[in-house]
N, C-alpha and C positions, 0 to 999 in steps of 0.2 A: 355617526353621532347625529342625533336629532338638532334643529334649527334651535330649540331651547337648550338643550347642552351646550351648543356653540356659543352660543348669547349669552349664557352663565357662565362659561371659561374665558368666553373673553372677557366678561366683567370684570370677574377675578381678576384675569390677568392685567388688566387696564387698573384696577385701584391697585395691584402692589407697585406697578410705576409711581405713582401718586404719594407712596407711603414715603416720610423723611428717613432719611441717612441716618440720621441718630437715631439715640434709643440707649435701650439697654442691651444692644446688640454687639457683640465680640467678647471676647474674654478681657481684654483689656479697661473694656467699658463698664464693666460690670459691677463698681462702686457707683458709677459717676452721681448717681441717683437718679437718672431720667427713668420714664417710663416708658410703661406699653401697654398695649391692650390684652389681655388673655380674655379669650371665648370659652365659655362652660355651656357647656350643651347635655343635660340630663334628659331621659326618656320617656317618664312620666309620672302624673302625682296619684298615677294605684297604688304606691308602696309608699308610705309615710315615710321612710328615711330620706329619701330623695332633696324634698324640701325641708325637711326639719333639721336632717343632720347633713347629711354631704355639703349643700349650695353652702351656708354660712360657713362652714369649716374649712371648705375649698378657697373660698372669697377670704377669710381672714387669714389662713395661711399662705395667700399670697399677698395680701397687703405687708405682711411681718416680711417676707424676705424681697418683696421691693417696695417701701413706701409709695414709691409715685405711680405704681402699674395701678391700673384698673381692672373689672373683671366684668365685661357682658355676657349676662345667663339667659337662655333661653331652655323653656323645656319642651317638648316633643309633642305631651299628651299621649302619647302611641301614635304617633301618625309620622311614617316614612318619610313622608311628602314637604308635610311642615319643618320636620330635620331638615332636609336638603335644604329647604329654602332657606332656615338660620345659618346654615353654615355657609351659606352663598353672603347672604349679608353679614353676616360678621366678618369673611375676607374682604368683603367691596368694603365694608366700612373701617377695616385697618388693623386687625386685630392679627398679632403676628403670629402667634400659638393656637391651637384650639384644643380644650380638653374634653372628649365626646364619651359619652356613654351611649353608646348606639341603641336606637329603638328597634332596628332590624340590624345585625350585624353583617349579615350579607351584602345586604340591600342596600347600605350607605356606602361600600365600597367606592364609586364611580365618582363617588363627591369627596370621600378621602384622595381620590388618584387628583378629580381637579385641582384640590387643594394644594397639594403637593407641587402641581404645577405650577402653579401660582407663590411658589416658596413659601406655602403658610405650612409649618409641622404641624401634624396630630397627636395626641398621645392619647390611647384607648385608657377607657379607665371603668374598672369593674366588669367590663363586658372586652374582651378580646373582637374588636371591628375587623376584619380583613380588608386585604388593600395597606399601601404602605404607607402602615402608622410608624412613626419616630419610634415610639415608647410605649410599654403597658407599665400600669398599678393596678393589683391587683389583689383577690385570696387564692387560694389553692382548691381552686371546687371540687377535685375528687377527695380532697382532705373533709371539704363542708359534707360532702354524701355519707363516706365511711362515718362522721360522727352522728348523724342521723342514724345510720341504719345499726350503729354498734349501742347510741340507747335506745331503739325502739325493741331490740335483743335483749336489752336489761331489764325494762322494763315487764314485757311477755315472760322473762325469768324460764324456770322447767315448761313454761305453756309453749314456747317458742316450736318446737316442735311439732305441735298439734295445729299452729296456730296459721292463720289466713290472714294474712295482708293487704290492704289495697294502697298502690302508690297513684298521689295526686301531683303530677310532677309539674316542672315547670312552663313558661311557655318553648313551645319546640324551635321558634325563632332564635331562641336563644342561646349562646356554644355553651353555656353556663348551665343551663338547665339538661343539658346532656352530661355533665360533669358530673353535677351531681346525683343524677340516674345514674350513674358509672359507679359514681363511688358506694353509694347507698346500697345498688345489686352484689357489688363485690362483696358485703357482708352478709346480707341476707339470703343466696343465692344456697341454695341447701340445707338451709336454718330454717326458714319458713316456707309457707306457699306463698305466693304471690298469687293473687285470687283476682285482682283485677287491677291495672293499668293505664292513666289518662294522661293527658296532657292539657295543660291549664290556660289558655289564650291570654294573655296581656296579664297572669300572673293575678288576675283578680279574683277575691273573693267571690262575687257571683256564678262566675265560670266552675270556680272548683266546687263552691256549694249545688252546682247543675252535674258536676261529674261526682260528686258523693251520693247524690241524690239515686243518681246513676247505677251505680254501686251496692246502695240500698236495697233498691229496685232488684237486682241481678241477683245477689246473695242472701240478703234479708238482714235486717240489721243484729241479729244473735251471732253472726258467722265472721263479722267482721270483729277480730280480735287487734286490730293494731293498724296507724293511717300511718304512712310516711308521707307527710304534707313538704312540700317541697320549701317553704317558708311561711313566715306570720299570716299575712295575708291571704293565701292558699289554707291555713291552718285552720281560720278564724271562719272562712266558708264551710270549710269539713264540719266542723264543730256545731256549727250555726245548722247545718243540715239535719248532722244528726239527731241535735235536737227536735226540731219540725219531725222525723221520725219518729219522738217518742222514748229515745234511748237515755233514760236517764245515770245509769251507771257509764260514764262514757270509756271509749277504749284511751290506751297511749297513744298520743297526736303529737309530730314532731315540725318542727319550726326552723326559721333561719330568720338575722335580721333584730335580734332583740327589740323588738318594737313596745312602747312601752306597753300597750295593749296587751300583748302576746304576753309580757312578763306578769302583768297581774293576772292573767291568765292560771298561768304556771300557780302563782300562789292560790288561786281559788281551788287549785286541780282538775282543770279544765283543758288545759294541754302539758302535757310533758315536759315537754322540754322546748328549747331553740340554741339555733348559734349563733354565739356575738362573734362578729367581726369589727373588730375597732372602726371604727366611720374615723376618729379622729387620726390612725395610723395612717391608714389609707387615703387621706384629703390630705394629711401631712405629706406624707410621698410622692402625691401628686402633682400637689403645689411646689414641691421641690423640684423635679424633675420639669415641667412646663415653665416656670421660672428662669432655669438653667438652659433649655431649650431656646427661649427666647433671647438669650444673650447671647446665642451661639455656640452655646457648648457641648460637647458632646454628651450624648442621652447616656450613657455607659457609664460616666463620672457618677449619675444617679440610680443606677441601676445594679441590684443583686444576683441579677443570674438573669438568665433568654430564654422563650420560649417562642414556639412556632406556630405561627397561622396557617391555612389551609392556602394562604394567598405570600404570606410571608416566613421567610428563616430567619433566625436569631436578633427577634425583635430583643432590645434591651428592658428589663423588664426588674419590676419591683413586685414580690409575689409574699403575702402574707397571712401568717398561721391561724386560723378561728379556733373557737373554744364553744365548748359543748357548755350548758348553761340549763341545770334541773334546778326543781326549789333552794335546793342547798346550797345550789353556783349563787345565787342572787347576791348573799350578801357581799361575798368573798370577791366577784367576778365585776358585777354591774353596780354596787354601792360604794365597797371601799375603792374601786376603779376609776369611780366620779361620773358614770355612766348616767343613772338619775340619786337618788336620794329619796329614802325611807317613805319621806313624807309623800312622793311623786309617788309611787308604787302601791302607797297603803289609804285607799279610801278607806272611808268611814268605811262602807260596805265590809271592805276586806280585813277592817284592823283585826276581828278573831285570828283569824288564816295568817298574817300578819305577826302575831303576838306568839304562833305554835311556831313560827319558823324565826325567829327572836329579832324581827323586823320591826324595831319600835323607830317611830319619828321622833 
């Protein structure tokens, strides 16, 4: 172990000395109303849900089931380094939980292990970290690819055969972004060509509008019949390229992440489709589970079923269903769902597009 690892495990380990006896710690205790601290540690602000929906719905779903906890947020930006450090000071500074969405899931391992040692649990959330986390909440990402790749198949219709694919995946750092390359080829695999293949660094638009571009480049833009964008973001690069191409009829472009973006998208006919994943189920589960963790109780009271790390077995784990989401899902899925509202979705701009798909404000 490096002289800085040592120097940050003993830190660690020197403030959970420090930390008081009380709390909301044991099952016993678990009205009394004291508090705690829970740590939020999100990845980064390239993907709009992050701060818009997850941190507020994280943080009020845990103020609701402990009045007196707190919740210290930190986000990452993509940077490894910056993670470790938050999570070094939110255990030096007391915080008995931490709910991580890892910005490298491999890679923050060593500071989950510190953690641990230090008695602070982790509970991975949205991204499966390796190393031994307490708990995951999560979606089911070969579920998210299959519905990608089973409408980008709808869409293509009788062309689907003929047809040439480029997938813009996610970033490779990610166990997620291999999930849903998993899931997505399980469909397309003999249905289509896959014509070309990238992978998307930090999940941003500019990277993927550099691998479409890519793409363009290689095939020409008549040959590309169908993008499977690994999410919104990724989505909104593809799009954004292919226009600078020139492509005005554009192909089916598939999504993740219901961004509101992405969804007026969808209404303009601009991209196909995307997948909502409840943000509110998922913050709900997680706040549950980190809540109950920190009073001492077992992860498994909040947990639906286990799955496995490539570092850990039968982590306890909350694993939830997404939904494919085409113009038609809007209303039914993200309006009357309380997702946004008519009037969020339908600019001026869009109110035509708007009015054919019976989106009135």
């Amino acid at each position: 172990m490096s002289t800085r690892r040592r120097y940050a495990a003993a830190m660690i380990g020197a403030a959970l000395l420090l930390l008081p006896l009380a709390g909301c710690g044991g099952g016993g205790q678990s009205d009394s109303g004291e508090g705690f601290t829970v740590g939020l540690l999100l990845p980064s602000r390239a993907v709009p849900r992050w701060e818009h929906s997850d941190r507020p719905l994280i943080e009020a779903g845990v103020k609701k089931l402990c009045p007196a906890c707190t919740v210290e947020y930190a986000n990452a930006e993509n940077d490894v380094t910056r993670q470790r450090q938050q999570m070094v000071s939110m255990v030096t500074k007391g915080a008995k939980v931490l709910i991580l969405d890892a910005a490298d899931t491999r890679a923050l391992r060593s500071s989950i292990q510190e953690a641990r040692r230090a008695g602070v649990p982790v509970v991975a959330y949205d991204r499966l970290a390796e190393g031994p986390v307490t708990g995951y909440v999560g979606f089911d990402g070969h579920e998210v690819g299959r519905l990608q790749g089973e409408a980008l198949l709808d869409a293509l219709g009788q062309r689907a055969g003929d047809a040439e694919v480029v997938m813009v995946n996610g970033d490779p750092t990610s166990p997620n972004a291999a999930l849903y390359r998993e899931g997505a080829r399980s469909v397309l695999a003999g249905e289509v060509t896959i014509a070309r293949s990238y992978n998307t660094l930090d999940w941003s638009a500019q990277n993927a509008h550099a691998n479409m571009s890519a793409a363009i480049a290689a095939l020409g833009p008549d040959r590309i019949d169908g993008v499977l964008a690994a999410n919104d973001a990724i989505a909104s690069g593809v799009i954004s390229s292919l226009k600078s191409a020139g492509v005005t009829d554009l192909p089916p472009v598939t999504g993740q992440d219901a961004d509101l973006d992405a969804v007026r998208r969808i209404v303009e006919g601009e991209q196909y489709m995307t997948v909502y994943k409840s943000f509110n189920e998922e913050a709900s589960a997680v706040a549950a589970m980190a809540v109950a963790v920190g009073r001492g109780d077992d992860p498994r009271d909040s947990a639906t079923t286990t799955v496995d790390s490539p570092t850990t077995k039968n982590i306890p784990s909350v694993l939830l269903t997404p939904a494919a989401v085409t113009a038609e899902d809007i209303e039914p899925v993200l309006v009357e769902g309380g997702v946004y509202t008519a009037a969020q979705i339908c600019t001026p701009r869009l109110r035509a597009a708007c009015d054919r798909l019976g989106l009135t404000p």
